[in-house]
N, C-alpha and C positions, 0 to 999 in steps of 0.2 A: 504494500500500500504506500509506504511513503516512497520506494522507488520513483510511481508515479506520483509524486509531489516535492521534487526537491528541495522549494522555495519553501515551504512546509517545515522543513527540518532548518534553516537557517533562522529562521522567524521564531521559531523555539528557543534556539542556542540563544538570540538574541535577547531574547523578553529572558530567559534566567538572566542572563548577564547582568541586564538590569536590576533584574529581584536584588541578585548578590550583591549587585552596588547599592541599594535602596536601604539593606538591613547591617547594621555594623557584624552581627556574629557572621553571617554570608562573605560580607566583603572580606573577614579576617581570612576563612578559608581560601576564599579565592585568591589572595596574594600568596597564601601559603601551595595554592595548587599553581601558580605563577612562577613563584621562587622555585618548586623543584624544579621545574622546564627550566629555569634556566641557572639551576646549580648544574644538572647534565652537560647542555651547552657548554658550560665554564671546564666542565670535566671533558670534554670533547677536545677543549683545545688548551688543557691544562700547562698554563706557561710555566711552572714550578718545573716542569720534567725537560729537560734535555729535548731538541728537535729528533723527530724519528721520520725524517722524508721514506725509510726503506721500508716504516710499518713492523719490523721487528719486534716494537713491544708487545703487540697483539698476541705474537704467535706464541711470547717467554713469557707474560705476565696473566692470569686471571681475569686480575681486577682491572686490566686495560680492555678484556671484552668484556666486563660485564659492565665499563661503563659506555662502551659501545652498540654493545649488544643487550642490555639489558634496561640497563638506565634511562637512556637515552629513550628506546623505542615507549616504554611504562610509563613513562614522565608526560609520553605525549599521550599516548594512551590515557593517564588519567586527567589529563587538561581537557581532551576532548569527551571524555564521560562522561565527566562534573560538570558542563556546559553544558550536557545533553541530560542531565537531570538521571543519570544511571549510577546512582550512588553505589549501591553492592558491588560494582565491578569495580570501583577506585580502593573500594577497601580489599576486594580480592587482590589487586594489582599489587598493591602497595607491601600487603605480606610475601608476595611475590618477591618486591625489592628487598626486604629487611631480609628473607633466606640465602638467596642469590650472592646477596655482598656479603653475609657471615659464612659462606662456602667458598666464596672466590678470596679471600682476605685469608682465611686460614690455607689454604689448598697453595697461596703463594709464600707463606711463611713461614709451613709447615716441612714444605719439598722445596727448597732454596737450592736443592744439588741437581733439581731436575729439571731443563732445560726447553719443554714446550708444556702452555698451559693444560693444555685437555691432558697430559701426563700426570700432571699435579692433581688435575682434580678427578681422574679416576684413583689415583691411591687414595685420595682423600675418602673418596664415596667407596672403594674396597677397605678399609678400617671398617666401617660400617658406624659412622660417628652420629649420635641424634644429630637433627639440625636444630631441633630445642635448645639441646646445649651448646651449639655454637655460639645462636645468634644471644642464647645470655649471656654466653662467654665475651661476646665483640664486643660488649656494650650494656651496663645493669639497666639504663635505659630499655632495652628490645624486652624484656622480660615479660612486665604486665600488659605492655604494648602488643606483643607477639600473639600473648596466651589470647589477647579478650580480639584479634582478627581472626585466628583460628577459631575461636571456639563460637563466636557470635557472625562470623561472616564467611567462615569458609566448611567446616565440618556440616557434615549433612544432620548429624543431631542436634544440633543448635543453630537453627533459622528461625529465630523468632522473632528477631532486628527485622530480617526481610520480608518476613511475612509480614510483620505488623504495615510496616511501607505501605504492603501494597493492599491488606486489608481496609484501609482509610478509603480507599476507593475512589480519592483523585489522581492518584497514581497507576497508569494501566501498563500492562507486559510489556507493549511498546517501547521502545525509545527511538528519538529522542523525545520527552516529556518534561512539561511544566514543573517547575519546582514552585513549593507553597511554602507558608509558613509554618504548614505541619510537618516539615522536613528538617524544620530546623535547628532539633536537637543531633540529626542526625549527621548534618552538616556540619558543627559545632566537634563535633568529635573525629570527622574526618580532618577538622582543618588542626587540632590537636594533635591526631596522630603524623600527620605530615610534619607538624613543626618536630615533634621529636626525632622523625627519622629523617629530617635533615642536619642535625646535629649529629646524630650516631653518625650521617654517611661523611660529614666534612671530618668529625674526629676520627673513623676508621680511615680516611683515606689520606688522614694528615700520617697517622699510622704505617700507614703502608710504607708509605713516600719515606722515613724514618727507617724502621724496621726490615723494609725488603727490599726497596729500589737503589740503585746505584748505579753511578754509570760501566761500572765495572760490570753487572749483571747482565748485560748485552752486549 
């Protein structure tokens, strides 16, 4: 349906955009779903590291595809969710982000003597390590943050965040959809969990730069 309507779907993104500038709790999110898009960006072209015209890093470091390949795509990913009024999927994303970088950060740190990343991170995932305990290990921050996306936004026995959403019944399966003000604790708690895990990713990744890069490494 909205195939055939695509001015339909912009018209949407629009009028939320509005909502989130209209309400201060809205608008805090929205800067926090603004800032990660463009902490990736910043991590794209991270000027702290040494130029790599050959692309090398990618192929020795982890945490260089995962801010490539993970970051980057997520970030945009949940900029355009949250604009489109599809909350659940920016909270699934986002635990997506917090596992991702507590596996690519240990898997480079861990195997420092092995020389291409997907090497590193199949030993890492042959240990057979929880990702629980990583991502509490990366950071005391991920801990409560981790448990209440998993257990409220992503396990199938705990959807009752999502049901309720859509039980209100101004919210339909659809997306993209209006965002109201009955959304807006829920919103509140995404733009929360955003600001913590852009702290955990600028301190792991100050981390990393520290602990495992060098230009010796490559």
């Amino acid at each position: 349906m909205l195939a055939n309507q695509p001015n339909l779907v912009k018209v949407i993104m629009e009028d939320n955009v509005s909502f989130f500038q209209s309400h201060p709790t809205a608008k805090e999110t929205l800067k926090e779903v603004e800032g990660l898009l463009q902490d990736a960006l910043k991590y794209i072209g991270w000027k702290e590291l040494p130029e790599d015209p050959s692309g090398q890093y990618a192929v020795n470091f982890a945490v260089i595809n995962f801010i490539h390949f993970v970051l980057l795509p997520l970030s945009c990913a949940i900029s355009f969710d949250f604009l489109g009024g599809n909350l659940p999927a920016c909270f699934m994303q986002l635990r997506v982000l917090i596992e991702q970088l507590a596996k690519c950060f240990f898997a480079d740190l861990n195997y420092q003597d092995l020389n291409l990343a997907l090497d590193k991170i199949e030993h890492l995932e042959a240990k057979g390590r929880g990702i629980t305990r990583m991502v509490t290990k990366l950071n005391p921050a991920n801990e409560t943050l981790y448990k209440v996306l998993s257990n409220d936004w992503v396990h199938l026995k705990h959807l009752k965040p999502i049901v309720k959403i859509f039980e209100r019944g101004d919210v339909q399966m659809l997306v993209p959809v209006p965002c109201s003000e009955n959304e807006l604790p829920e919103i509140q708690e995404l733009g929360r969990a955003i600001h913590i895990y852009r702290f955990v990713l600028a301190d792991t990744l100050q981390k990393w730069k520290t602990r495992v890069f060098s230009r010796d490494s490559v």
